[in-house]
PDB file of N, CA, C and O in Angstrom:
ATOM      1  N   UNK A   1      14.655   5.311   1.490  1.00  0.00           N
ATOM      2  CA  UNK A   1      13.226   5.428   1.301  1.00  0.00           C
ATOM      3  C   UNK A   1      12.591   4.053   1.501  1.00  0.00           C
ATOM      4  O   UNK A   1      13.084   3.001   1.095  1.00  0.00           O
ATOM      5  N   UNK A   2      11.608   4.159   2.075  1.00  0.00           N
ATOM      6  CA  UNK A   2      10.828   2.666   2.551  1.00  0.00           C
ATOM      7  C   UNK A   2      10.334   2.157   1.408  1.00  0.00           C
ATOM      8  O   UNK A   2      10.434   2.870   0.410  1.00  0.00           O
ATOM      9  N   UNK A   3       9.774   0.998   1.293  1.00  0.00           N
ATOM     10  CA  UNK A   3       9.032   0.357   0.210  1.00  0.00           C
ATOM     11  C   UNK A   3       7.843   1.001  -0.095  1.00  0.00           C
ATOM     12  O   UNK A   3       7.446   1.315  -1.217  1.00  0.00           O
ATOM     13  N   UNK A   4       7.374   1.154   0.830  1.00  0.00           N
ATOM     14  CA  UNK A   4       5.685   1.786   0.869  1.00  0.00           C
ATOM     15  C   UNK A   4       6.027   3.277  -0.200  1.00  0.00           C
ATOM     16  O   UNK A   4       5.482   3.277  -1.304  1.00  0.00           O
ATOM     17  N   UNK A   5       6.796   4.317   0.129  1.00  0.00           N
ATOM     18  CA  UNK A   5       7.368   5.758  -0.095  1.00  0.00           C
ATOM     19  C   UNK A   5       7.463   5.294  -1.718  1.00  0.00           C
ATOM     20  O   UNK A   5       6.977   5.943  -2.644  1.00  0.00           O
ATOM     21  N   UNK A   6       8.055   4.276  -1.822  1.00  0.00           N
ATOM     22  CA  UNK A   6       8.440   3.903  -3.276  1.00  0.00           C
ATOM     23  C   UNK A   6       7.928   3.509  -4.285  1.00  0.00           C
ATOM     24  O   UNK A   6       8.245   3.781  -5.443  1.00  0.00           O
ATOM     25  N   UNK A   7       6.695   2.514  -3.724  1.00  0.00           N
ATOM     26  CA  UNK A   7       5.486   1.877  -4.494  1.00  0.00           C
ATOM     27  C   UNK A   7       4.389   3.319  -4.278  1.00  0.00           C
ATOM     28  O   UNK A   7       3.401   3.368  -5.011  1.00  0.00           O
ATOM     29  N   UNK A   8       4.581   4.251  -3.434  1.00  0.00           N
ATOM     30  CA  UNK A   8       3.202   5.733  -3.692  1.00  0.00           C
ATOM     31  C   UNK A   8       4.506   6.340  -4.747  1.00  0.00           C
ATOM     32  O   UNK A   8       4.063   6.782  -5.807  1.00  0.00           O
ATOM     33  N   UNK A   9       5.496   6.391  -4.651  1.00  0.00           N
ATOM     34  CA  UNK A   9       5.775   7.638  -5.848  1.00  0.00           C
ATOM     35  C   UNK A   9       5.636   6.682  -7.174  1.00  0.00           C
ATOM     36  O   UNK A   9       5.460   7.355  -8.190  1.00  0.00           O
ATOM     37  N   UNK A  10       5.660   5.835  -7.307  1.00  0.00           N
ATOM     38  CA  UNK A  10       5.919   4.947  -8.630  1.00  0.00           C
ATOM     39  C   UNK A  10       4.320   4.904  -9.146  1.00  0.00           C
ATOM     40  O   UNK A  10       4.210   4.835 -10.370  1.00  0.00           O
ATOM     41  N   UNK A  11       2.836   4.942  -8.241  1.00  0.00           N
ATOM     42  CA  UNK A  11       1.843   5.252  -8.602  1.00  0.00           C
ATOM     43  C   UNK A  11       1.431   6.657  -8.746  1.00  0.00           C
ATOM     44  O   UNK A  11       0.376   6.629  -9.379  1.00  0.00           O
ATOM     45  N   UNK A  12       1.774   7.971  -8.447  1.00  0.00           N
ATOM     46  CA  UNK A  12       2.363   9.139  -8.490  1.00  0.00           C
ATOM     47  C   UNK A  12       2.398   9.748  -9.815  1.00  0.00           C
ATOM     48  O   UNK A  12       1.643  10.564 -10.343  1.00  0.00           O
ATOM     49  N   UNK A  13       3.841   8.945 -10.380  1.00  0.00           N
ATOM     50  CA  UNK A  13       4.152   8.769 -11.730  1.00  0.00           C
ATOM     51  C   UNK A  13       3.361   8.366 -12.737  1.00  0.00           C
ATOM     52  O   UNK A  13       3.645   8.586 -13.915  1.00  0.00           O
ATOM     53  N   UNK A  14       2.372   7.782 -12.381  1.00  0.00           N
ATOM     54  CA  UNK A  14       1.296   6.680 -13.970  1.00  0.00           C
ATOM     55  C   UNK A  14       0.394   8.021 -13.695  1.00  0.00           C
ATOM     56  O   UNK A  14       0.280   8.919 -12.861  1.00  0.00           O
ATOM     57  N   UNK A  15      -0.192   7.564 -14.979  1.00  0.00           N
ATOM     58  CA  UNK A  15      -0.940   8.487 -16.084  1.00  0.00           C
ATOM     59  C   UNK A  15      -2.209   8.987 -15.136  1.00  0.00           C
ATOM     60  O   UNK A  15      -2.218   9.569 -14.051  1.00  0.00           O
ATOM     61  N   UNK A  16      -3.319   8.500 -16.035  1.00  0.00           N
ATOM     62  CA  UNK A  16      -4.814   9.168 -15.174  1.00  0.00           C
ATOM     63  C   UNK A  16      -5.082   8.954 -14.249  1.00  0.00           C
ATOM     64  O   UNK A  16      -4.427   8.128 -13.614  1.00  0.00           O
ATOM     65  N   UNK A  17      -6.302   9.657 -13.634  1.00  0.00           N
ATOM     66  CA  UNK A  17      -6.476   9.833 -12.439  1.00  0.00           C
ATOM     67  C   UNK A  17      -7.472   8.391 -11.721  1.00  0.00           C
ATOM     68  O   UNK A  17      -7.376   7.954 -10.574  1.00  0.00           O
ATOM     69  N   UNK A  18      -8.324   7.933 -12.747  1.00  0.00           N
ATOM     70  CA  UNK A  18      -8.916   6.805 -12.457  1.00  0.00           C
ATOM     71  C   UNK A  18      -7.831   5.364 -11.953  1.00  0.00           C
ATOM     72  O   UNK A  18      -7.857   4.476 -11.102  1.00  0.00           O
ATOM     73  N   UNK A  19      -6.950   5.809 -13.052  1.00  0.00           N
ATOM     74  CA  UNK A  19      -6.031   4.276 -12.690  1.00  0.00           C
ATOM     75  C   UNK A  19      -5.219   4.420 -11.509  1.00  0.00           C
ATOM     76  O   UNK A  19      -5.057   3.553 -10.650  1.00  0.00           O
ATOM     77  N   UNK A  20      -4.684   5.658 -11.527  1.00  0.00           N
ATOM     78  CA  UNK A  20      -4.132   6.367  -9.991  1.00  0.00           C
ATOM     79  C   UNK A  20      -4.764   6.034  -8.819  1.00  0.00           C
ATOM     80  O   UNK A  20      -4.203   5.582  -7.821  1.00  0.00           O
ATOM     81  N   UNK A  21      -6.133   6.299  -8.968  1.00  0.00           N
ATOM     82  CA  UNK A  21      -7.507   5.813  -7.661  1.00  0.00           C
ATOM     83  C   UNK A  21      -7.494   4.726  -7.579  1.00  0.00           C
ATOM     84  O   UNK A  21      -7.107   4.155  -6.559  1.00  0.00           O
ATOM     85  N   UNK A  22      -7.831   4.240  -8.423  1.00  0.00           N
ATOM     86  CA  UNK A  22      -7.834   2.369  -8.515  1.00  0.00           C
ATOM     87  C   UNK A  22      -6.483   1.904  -7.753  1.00  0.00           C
ATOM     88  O   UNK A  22      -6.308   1.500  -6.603  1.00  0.00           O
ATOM     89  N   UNK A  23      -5.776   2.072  -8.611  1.00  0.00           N
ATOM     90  CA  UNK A  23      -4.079   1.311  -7.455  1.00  0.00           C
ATOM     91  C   UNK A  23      -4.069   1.887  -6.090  1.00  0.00           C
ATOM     92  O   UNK A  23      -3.560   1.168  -5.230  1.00  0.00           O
ATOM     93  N   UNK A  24      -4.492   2.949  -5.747  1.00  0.00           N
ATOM     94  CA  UNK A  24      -3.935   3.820  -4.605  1.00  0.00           C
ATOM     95  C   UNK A  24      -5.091   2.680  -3.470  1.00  0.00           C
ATOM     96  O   UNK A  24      -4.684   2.178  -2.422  1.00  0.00           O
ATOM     97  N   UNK A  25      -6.029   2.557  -3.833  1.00  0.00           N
ATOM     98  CA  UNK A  25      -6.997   2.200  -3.368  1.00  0.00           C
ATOM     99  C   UNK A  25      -6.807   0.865  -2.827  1.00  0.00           C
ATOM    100  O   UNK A  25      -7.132   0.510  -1.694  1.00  0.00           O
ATOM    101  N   UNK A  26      -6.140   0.001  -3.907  1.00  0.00           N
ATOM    102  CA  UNK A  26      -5.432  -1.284  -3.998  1.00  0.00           C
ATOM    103  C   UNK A  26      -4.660  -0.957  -2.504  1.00  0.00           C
ATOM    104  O   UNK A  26      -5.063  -1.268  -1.383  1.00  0.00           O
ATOM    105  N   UNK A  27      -3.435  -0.236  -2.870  1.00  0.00           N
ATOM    106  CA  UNK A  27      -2.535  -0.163  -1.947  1.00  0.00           C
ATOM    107  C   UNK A  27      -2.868  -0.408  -0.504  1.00  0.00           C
ATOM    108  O   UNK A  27      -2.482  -1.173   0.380  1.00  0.00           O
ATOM    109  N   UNK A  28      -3.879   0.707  -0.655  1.00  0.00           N
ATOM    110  CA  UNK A  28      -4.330   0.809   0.920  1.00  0.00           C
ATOM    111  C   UNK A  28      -4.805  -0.246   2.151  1.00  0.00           C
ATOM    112  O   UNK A  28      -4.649  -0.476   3.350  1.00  0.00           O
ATOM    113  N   UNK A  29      -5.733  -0.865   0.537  1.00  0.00           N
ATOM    114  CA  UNK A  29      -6.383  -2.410   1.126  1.00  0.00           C
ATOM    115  C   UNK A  29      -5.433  -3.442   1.800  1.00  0.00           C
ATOM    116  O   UNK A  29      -5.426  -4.058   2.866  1.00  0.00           O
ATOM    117  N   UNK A  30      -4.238  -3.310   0.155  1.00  0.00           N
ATOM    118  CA  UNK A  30      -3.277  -4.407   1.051  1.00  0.00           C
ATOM    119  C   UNK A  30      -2.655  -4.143   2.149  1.00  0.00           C
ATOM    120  O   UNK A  30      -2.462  -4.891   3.107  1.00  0.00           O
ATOM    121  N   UNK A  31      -2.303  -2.927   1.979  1.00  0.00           N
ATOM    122  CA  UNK A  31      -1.448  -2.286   3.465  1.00  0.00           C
ATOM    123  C   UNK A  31      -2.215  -2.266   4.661  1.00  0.00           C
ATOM    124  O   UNK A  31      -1.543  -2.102   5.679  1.00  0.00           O
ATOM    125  N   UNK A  32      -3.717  -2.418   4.847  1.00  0.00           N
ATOM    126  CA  UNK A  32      -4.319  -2.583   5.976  1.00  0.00           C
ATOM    127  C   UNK A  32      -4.710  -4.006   6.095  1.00  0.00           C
ATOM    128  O   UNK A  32      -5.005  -4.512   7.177  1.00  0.00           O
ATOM    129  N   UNK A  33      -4.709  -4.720   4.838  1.00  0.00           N
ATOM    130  CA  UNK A  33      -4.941  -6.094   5.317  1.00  0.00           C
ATOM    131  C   UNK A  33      -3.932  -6.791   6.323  1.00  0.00           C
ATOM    132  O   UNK A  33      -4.057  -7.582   7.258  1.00  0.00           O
ATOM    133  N   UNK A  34      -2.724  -6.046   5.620  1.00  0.00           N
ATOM    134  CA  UNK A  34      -1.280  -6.491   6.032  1.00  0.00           C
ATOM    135  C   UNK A  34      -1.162  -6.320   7.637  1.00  0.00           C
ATOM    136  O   UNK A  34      -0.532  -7.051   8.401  1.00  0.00           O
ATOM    137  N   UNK A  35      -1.885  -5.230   7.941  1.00  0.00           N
ATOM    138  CA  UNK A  35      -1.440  -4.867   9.244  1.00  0.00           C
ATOM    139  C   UNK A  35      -2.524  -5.594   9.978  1.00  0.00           C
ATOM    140  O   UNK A  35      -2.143  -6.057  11.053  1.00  0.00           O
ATOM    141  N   UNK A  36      -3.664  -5.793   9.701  1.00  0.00           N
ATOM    142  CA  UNK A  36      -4.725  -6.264  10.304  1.00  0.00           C
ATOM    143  C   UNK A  36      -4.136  -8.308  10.474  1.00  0.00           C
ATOM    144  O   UNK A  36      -4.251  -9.077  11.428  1.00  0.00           O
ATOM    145  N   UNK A  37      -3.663  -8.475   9.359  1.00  0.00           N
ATOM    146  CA  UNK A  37      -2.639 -10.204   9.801  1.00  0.00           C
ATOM    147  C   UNK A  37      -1.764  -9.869  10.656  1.00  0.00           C
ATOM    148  O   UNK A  37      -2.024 -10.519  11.669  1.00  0.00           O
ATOM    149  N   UNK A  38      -0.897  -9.243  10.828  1.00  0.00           N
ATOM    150  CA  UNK A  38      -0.025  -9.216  11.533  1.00  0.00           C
ATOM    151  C   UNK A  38      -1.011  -9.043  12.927  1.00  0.00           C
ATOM    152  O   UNK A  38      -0.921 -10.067  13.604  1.00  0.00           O
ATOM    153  N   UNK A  39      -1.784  -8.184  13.444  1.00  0.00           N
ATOM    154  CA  UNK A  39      -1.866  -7.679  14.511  1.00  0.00           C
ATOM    155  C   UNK A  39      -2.900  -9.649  14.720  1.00  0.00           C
ATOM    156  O   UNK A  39      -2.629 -10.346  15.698  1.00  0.00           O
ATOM    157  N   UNK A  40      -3.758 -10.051  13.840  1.00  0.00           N
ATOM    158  CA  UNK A  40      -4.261 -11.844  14.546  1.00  0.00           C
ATOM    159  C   UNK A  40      -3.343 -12.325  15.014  1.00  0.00           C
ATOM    160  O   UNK A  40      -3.502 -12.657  16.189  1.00  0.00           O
ATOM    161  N   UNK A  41      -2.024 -12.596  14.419  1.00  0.00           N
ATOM    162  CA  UNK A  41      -0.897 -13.184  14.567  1.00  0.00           C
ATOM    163  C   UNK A  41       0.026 -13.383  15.318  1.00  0.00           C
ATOM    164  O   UNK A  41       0.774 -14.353  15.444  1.00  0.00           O
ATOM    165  N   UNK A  42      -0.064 -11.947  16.089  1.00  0.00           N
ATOM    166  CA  UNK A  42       0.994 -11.427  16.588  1.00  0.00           C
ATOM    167  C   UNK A  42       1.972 -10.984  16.689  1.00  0.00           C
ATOM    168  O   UNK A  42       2.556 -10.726  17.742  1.00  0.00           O
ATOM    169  N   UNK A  43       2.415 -10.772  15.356  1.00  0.00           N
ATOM    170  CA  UNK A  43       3.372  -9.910  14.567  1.00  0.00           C
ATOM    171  C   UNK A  43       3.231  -8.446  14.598  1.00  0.00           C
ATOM    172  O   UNK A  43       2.302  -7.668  14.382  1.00  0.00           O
ATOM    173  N   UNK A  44       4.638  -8.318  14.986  1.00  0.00           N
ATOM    174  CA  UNK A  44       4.719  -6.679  14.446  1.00  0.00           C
ATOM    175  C   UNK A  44       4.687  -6.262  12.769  1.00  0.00           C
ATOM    176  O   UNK A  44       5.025  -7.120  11.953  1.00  0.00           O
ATOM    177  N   UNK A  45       4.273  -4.936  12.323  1.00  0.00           N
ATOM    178  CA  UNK A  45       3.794  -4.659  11.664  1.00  0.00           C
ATOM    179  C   UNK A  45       4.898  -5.242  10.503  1.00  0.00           C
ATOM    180  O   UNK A  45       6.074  -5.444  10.804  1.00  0.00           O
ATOM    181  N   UNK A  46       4.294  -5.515   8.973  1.00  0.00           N
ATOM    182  CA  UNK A  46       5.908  -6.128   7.883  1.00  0.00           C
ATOM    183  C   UNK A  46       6.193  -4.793   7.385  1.00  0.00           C
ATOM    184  O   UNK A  46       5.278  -4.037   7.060  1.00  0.00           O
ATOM    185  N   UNK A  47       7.509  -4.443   7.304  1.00  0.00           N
ATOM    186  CA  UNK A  47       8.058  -3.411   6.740  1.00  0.00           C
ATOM    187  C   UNK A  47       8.738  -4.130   5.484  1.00  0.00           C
ATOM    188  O   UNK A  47       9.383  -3.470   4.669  1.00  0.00           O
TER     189      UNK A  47
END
């Protein structure tokens, strides 16, 4: 299972739905920031 697969079921698991939104939301940001550096850079995407 990838990192990503692992850090969504581990937010999955926590309690309400607000704090669920909030992290998921988090996630997303970093995971597109992530890809959006890599692609200035010239890097392939970080797994």
């Amino acid at each position: 299972m990838t990192d990503d697969k692992i850090a969504l079921r581990a937010l999955l698991e926590k309690g309400s739905d607000a704090t669920f939104l909030r992290e998921m939301i988090g996630f997303a940001a970093e995971r597109l920031m992530q890809l959006e550096t890599s692609e200035l850079f010239g890097h392939g995407p970080s797994r």
